[in-house]
C-alpha positions as CSV (number, residue, x, y, z in Angstrom):
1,X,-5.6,4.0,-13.6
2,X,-8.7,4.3,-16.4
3,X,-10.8,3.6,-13.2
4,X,-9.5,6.5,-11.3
5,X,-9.9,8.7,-14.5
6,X,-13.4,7.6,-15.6
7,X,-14.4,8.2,-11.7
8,X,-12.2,11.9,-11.4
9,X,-14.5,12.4,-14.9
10,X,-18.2,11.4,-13.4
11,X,-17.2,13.5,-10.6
12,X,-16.1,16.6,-12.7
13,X,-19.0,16.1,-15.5
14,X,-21.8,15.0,-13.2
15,X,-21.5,16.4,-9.9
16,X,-25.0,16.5,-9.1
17,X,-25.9,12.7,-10.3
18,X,-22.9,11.3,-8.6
19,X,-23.9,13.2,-5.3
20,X,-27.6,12.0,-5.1
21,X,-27.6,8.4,-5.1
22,X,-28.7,7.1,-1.1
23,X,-26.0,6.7,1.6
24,X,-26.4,3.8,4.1
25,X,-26.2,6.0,7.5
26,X,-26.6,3.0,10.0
27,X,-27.2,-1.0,10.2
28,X,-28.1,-3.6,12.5
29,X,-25.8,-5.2,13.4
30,X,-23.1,-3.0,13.0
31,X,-20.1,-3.4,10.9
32,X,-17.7,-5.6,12.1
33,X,-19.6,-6.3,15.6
34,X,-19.6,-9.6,18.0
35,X,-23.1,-10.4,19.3
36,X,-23.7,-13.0,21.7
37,X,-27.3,-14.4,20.4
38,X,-28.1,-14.2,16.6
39,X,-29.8,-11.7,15.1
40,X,-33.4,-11.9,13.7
41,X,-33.6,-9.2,11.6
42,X,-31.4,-7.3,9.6
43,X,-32.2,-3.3,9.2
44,X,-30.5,-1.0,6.7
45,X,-30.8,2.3,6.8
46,X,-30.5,5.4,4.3
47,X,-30.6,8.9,4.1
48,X,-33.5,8.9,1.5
49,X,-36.3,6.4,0.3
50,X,-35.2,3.4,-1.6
51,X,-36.4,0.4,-3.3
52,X,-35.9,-3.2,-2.4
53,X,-34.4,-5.7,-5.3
54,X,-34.6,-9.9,-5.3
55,X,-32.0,-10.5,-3.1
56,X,-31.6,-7.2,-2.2
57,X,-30.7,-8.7,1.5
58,X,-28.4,-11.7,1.8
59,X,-26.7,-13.1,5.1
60,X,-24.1,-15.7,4.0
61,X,-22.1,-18.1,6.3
62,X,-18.7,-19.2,5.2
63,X,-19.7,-21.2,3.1
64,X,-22.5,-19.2,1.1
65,X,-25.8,-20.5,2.0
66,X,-28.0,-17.5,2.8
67,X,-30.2,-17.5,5.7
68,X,-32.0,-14.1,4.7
69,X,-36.1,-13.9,4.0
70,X,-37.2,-11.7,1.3
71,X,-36.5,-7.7,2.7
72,X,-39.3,-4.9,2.2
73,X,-38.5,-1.2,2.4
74,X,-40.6,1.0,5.0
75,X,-39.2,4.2,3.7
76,X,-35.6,5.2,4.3
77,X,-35.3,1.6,5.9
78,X,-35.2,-1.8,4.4
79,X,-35.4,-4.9,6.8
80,X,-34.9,-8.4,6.1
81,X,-36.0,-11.6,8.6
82,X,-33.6,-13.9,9.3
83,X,-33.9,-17.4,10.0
84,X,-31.7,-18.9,12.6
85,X,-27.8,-18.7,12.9
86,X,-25.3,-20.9,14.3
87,X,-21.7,-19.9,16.2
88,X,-20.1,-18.5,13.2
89,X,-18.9,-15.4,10.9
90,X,-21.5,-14.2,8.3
91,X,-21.0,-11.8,5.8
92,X,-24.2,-9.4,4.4
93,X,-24.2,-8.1,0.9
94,X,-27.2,-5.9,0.5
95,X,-28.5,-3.7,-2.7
96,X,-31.1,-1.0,-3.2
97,X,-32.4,1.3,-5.5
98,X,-32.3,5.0,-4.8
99,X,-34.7,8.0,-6.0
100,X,-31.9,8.6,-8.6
101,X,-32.9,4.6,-10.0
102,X,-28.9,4.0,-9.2
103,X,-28.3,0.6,-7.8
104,X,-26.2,0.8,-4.8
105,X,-24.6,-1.8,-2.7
106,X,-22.3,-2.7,-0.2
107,X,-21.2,-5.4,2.3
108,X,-20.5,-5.9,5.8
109,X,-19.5,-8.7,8.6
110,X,-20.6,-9.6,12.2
111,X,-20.4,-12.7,14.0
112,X,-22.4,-14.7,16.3
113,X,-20.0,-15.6,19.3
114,X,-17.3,-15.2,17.3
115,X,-14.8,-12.2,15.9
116,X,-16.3,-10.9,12.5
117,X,-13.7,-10.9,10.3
118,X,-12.4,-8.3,7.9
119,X,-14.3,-7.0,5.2
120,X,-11.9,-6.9,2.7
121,X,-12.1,-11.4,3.7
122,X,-16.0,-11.6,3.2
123,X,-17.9,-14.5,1.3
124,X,-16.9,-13.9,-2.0
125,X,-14.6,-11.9,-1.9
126,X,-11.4,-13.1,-4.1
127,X,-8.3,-11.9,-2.0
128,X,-5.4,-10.5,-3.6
129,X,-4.4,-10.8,-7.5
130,X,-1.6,-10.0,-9.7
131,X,-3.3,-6.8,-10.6
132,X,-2.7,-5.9,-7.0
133,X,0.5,-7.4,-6.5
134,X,1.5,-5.1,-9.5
135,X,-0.1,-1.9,-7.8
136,X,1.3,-2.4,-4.9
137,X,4.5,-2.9,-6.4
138,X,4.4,0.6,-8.0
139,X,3.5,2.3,-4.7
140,X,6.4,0.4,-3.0
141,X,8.6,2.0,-6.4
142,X,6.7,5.6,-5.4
143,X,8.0,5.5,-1.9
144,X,11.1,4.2,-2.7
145,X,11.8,6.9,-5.6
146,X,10.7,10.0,-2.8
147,X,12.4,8.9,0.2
148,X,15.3,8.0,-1.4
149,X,15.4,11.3,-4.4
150,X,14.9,13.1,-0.6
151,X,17.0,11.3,1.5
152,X,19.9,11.7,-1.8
153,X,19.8,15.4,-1.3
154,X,19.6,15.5,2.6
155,X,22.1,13.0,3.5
156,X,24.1,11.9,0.9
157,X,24.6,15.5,-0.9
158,X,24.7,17.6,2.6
159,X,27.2,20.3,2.9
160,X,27.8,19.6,-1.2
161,X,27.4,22.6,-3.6
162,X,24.7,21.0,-5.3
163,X,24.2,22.1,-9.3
164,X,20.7,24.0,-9.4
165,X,19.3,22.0,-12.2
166,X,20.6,18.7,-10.4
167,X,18.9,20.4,-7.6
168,X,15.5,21.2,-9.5
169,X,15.8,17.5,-11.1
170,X,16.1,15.8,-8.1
171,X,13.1,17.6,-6.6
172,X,11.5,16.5,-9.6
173,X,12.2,13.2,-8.7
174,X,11.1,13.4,-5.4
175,X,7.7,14.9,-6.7
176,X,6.7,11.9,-9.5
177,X,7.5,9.5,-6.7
178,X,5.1,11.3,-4.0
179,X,2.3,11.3,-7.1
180,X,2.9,8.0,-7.7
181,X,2.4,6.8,-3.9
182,X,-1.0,8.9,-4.0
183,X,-2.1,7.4,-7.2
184,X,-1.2,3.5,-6.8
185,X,-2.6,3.6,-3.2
186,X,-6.0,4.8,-4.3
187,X,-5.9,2.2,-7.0
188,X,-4.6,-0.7,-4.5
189,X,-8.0,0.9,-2.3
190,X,-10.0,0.6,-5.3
191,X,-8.9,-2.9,-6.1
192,X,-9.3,-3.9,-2.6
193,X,-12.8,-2.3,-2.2
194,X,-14.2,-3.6,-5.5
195,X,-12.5,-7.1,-4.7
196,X,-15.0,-7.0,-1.4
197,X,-18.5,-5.4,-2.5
198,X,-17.9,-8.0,-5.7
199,X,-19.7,-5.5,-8.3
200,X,-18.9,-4.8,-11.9
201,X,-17.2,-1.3,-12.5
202,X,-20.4,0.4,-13.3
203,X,-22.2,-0.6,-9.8
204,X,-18.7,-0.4,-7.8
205,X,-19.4,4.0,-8.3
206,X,-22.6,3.7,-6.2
207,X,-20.7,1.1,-4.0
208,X,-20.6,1.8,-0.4
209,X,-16.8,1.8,1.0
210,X,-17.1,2.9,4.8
211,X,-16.8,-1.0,5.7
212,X,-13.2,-0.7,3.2
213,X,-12.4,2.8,5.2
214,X,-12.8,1.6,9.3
215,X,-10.7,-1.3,8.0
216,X,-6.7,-1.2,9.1
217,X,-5.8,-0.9,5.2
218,X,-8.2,1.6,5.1
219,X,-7.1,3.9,7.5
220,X,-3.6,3.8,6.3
221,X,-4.9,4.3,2.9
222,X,-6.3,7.6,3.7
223,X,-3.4,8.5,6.3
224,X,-0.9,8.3,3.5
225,X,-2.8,9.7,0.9
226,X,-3.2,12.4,3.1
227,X,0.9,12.9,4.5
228,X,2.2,12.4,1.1
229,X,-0.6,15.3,-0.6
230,X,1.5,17.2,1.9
231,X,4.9,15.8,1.1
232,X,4.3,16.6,-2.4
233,X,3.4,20.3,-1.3
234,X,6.3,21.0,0.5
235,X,8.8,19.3,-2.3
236,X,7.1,21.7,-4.9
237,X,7.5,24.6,-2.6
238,X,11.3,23.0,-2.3
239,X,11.3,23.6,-6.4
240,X,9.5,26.8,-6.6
241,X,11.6,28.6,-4.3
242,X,15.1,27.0,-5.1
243,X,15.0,26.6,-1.0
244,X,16.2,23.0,0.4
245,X,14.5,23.7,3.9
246,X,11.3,22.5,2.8
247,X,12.7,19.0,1.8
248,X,13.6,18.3,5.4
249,X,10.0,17.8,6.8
250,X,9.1,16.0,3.5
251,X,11.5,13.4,4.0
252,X,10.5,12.9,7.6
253,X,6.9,13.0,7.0
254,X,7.2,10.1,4.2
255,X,9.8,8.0,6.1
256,X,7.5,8.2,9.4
257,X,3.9,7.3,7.4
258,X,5.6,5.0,5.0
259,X,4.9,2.7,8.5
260,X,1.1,3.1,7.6
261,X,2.0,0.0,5.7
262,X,3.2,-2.1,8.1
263,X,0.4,-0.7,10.6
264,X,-2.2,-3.0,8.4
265,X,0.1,-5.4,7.2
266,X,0.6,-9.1,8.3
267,X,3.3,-7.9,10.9
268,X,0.5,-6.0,12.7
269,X,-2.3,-8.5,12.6
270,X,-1.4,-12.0,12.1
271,X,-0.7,-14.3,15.0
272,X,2.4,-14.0,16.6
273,X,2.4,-9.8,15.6
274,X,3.1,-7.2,18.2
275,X,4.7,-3.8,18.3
276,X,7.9,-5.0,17.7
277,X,6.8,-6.8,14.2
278,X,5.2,-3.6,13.5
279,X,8.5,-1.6,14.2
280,X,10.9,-4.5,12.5
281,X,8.3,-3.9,9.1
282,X,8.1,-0.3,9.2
283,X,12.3,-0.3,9.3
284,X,12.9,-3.3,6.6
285,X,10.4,-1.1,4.3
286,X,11.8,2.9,4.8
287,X,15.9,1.9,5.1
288,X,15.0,-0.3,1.7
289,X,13.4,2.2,0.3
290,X,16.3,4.7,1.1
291,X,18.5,2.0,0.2
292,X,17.0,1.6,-3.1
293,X,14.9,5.1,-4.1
294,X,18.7,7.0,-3.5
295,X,21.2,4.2,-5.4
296,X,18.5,4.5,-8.4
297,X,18.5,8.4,-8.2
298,X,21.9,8.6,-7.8
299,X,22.0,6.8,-11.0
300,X,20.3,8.0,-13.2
301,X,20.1,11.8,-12.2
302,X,23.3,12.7,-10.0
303,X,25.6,10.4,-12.4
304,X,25.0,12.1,-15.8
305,X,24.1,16.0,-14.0
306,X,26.9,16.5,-11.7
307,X,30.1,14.4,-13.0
308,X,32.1,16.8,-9.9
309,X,30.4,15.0,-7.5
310,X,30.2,11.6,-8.7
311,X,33.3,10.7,-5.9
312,X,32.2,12.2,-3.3
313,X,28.3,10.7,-3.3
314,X,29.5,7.2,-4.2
315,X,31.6,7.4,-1.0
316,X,29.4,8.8,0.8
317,X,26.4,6.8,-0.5
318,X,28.6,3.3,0.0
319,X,29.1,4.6,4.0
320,X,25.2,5.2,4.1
321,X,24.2,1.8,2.5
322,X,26.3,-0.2,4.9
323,X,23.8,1.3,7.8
324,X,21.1,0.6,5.4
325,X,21.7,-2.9,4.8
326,X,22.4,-4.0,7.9
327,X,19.0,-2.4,9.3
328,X,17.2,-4.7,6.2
329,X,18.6,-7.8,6.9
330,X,18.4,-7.1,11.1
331,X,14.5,-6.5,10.7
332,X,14.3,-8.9,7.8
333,X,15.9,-12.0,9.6
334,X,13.7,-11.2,12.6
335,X,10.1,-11.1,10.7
336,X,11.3,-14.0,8.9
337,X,11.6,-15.9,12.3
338,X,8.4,-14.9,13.1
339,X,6.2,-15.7,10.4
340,X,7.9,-18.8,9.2
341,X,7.3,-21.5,12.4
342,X,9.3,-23.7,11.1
343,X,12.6,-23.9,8.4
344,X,10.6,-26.5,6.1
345,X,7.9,-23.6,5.9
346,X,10.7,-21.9,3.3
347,X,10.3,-24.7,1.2
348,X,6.7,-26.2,1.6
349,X,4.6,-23.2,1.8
350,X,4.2,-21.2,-1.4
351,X,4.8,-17.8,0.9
352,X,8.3,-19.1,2.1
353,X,9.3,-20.2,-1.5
354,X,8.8,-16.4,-2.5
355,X,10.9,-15.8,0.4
356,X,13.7,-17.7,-0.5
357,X,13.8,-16.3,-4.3
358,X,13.5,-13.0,-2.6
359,X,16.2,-13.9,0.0
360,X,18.6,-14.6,-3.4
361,X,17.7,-11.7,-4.6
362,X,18.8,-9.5,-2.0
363,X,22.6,-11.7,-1.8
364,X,22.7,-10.9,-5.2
365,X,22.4,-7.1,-4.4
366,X,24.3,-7.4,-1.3
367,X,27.8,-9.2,-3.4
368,X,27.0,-6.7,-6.4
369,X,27.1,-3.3,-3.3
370,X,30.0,-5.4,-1.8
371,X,31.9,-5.1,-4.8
372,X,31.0,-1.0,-4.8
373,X,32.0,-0.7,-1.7
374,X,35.5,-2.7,-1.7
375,X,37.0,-2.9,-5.1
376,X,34.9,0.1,-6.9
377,X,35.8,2.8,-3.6
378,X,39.9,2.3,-3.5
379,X,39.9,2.4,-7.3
380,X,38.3,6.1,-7.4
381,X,41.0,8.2,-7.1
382,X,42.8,6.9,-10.0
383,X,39.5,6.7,-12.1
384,X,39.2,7.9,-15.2
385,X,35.8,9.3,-17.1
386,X,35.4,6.3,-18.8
387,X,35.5,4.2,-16.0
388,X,33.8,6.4,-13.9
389,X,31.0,6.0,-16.8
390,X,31.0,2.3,-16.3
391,X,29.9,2.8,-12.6
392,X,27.3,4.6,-13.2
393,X,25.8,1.5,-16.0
394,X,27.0,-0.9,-13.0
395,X,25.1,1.2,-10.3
396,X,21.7,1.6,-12.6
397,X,21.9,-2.3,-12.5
398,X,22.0,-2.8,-9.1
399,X,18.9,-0.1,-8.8
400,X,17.0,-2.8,-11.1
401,X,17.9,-5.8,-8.8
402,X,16.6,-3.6,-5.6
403,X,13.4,-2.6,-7.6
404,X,12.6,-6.5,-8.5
405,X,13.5,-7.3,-4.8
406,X,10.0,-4.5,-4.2
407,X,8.3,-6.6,-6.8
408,X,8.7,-9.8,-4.3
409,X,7.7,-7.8,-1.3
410,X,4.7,-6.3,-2.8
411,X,4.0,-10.1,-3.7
412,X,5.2,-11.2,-0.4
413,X,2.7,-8.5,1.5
414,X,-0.8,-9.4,0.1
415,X,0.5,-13.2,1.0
416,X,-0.7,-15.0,3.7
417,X,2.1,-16.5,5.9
418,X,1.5,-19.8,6.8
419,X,-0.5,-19.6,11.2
């Protein structure tokens, strides 16, 4: 987050420097291309003059030797001999200095008879850490809080005479989770990006991300950032006018592109993925974040703002959640299948061991909802406040199981299944 400030605050205070550095317009080869002899040369070129750097070329093979000659600069182009390449995957990391005397950089990937692989998997580039299994947890706990603050009011509360300020809360609700999403998927790009160009903080402002935004992750990243701007339109709209029509296209907007997830996820490019992975991940993730975003604001807003309707929406919610669950464990049983070859993989792999504390997890959810749904339910009509209090401490806790389960799939998504 004090990246994202510092760079909204060069942006705001220095508009002019942070608009003048060079910009890399073209390169040979091209990002991410397959070319059937081996390049000799590699060209880079910019929008203005720049400066060449020791090093300021380097082709690395996969294991980091570099097969680049010293690069000159003729003008807006620098170009850099290369000695001979075998069959394989090379990654370039390049750096030049522009008119402004900023240093900027980037990275790319081609391969010689072979699929160049992603840039975010370059030579040196780290792959995921806890940082990001963090961020990514808090955008899995924005979507969950909008679509589920949303799908509260549309489904759960339909046809309901709704308190205003329950009303105007749960909007509110609906609103800090659509921020959040925006805000933790432009630090999970950040991460992601500076985790591939491999530059300290400073550098990483000059960086150049194009490689980052042709990627998969990338495209979703700016997709969703994108819908839920929108989303977050229509629900303040939703608050300024005290209307409830505007909520409807929110909710469907961030169910639908909550899939940009699953689009450049594991379940869309791993071995074995296909259309119906795609479909099973885009399901497990938007009926858990219903499941989860909707039990939490029922909780914690509904519970304490509207004690009339505390009956009604736990009956209602408990008939909801049993859709809900089974869609979860339908989609979850079958990615499971698919990325786990074999049963031992639960055990021996370090992917399949998170699975199996997630898979606990969500049984411990499962018996606490089962005990909502058929010893909590009968007992409501002859409920009392005080026990009707103890619900809602009983329900919050279930919310916090759900949100840890999130945890474990953030972890679970920037894992690698075993091939």
């Amino acid at each position: 987050m004090r990246r994202l400030i510092l760079v909204a605050l060069s942006a705001l205070v220095f508009p002019a420097v942070a608009s003048a550095h060079a910009t890399l317009r073209s390169t040979t080869p091209s990002f991410r291309s397959e070319l059937k002899q081996a390049p000799s040369v590699i060209r880079l070129q910019f929008d203005q003059q720049v400066k060449v750097l020791p090093g300021s070329i380097r082709v690395l093979n996969g294991v980091g030797k570099n097969f680049a000659r010293p690069a000159r600069a003729n003008g807006t182009e620098v170009v850099a001999a290369v000695r001979h390449l075998k069959l394989g995957a090379y990654t370039v990391r390049w750096q030049a200095i522009s008119a402004d005397s900023h240093v900027v950089s980037g990275v790319w990937t081609f391969g010689v008879q072979v699929p160049a692989p992603a840039v975010e998997n370059a030579y040196g580039a780290g792959g995921p850490t806890a940082k990001e299994h963090v961020v990514r947890w808090v955008w899995f706990l924005g979507l969950a809080l909008t679509i589920g603050a949303l799908g509260l009011r549309l489904i759960v509360l339909r046809g309901l005479r709704v308190p205003r300020p329950l009303e105007r809360r749960i909007a509110v609700a609906a609103g800090i989770g659509a921020l959040v999403t925006i805000h933790a998927g432009i630090v999970a790009f950040s991460l992601r990006a500076e985790d591939a160009l491999q530059l300290p903080f400073g550098r990483f402002l000059y960086g150049d991300l194009s490689p980052m935004a042709k990627t998969r992750f990338g495209f979703a990243f700016v997709t969703m950032t994108l819908v839920f701007a929108l989303v977050l339109a229509l629900v303040y709209l939703s608050w300024l006018l005290d209307r409830v029509e505007p909520l409807v296209p929110a909710l469907l907007l961030a169910v639908v592109f909550a899939g940009g997830l699953s689009l450049s996820g594991h379940d869309a490019v791993d071995p074995g993925s296909s259309w119906k992975t795609e479909i099973a991940d885009w399901l497990h993730l938007s009926a858990a974040s219903l499941w989860i975003g909707a039990l939490a604001t029922m909780a914690l807003l509904l519970w304490t703002g509207a004690p009339d309707l505390r009956k009604a929406a736990f009956m209602r919610f408990s008939r909801l959640a049993t859709v809900l669950i089974a869609v979860v464990l339908g989609a979850g049983v079958y990615l499971a299948i698919v990325r786990l070859p074999h049963v031992s993989d639960l055990w021996a792999t370090g992917y399949g061991r998170v699975l199996l504390v997630k898979i606990g997890l969500v049984s411990f959810a499962l018996l606490w909802g089962a005990f909502h749904h058929f010893v909590v339910a009968p007992a409501l009509e002859r409920a009392d406040t005080g026990f009707l209090g103890r619900i809602g401490r009983s329900l919050a806790g279930e919310s916090m199981v759900g949100m840890a389960v999130l945890l474990l799939a953030a972890i679970l998504v920037d894992s690698r299944p075993p091939t």
